[in-house]
C-alpha positions, 0 to 999 in steps of 0.5 A: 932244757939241756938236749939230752933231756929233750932227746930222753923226753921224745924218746919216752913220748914215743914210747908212750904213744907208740904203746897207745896205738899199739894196743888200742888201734892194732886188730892183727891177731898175731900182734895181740898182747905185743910190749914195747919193751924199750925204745932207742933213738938213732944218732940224729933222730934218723931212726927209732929202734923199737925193741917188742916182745909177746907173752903169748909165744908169737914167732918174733920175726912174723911180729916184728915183719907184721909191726914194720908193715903197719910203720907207715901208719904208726909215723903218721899218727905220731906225727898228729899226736906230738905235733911233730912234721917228721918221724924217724923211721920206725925199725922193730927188733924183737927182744930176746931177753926173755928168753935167754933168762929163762934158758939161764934160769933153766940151766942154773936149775940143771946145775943145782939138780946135778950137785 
C-alpha cells in the first residue's frame, strides 16, 4: 500500500470514528446535529484540521471551542478504537461554506429580481 493510500485510509478512519463519537458519546445540547463535514491531515500527522458545521443555526465559534474542550476525550478513545499509540492533536474549524452559497444563492437571486 503506497503512503498516500495509508494517509488517505487513516484520514477517512478518522473521519468515520470521529463521527461515531461525535453523535453517540456528546451530550452538550450546543454540539447537538454537529457534521464532520471533512478532515485534514497535517504534514507528519502532527495534526488533524476537523472542519464541522451545524444545521441548527449554532454560533460556530461556541461549536468549535465546545468540541476542542472535549479533544483530549475524542484522542483518547481514537486511540482505543484504531488501536493506535498516538493521536494527532485535533483542531476543529468551522466551515463556512454553507453559508457563503447561501448568500451567492441569495445575491444571484437579487440579480435575476433587478434584470
Amino acid at each position: 500500500m503506497s503512503v498516500e493510500a495509508s494517509r488517505e485510509r487513516y484520514r477517512a478512519d478518522l473521519q468515520n470514528r470521529l463521527s461515531i463519537l461525535l453523535q453517540r458519546d456528546v451530550n452538550d445540547p450546543r454540539l447537538q446535529g454537529v457534521s464532520i463535514i471533512r478532515i485534514d491531515l497535517g504534514r507528519g500527522n502532527d495534526a488533524v484540521h476537523v472542519w464541522v458545521h451545524a444545521m441548527l443555526g449554532q454560533d460556530g465559534d461556541q461549536v468549535t471551542k465546545g468540541l476542542q474542550r472535549l479533544s483530549g476525550y475524542f484522542r483518547h478513545a481514537l486511540g482505543k478504537s484504531l488501536r493506535r499509540r498516538r493521536i494527532p492533536e485535533l483542531r476543529f474549524h468551522w466551515d463556512t461554506a454553507f453559508e457563503e452559497g447561501n448568500a451567492m444563492v441569495t445575491r444571484l437571486g437579487r440579480m435575476e429580481q433587478s434584470q
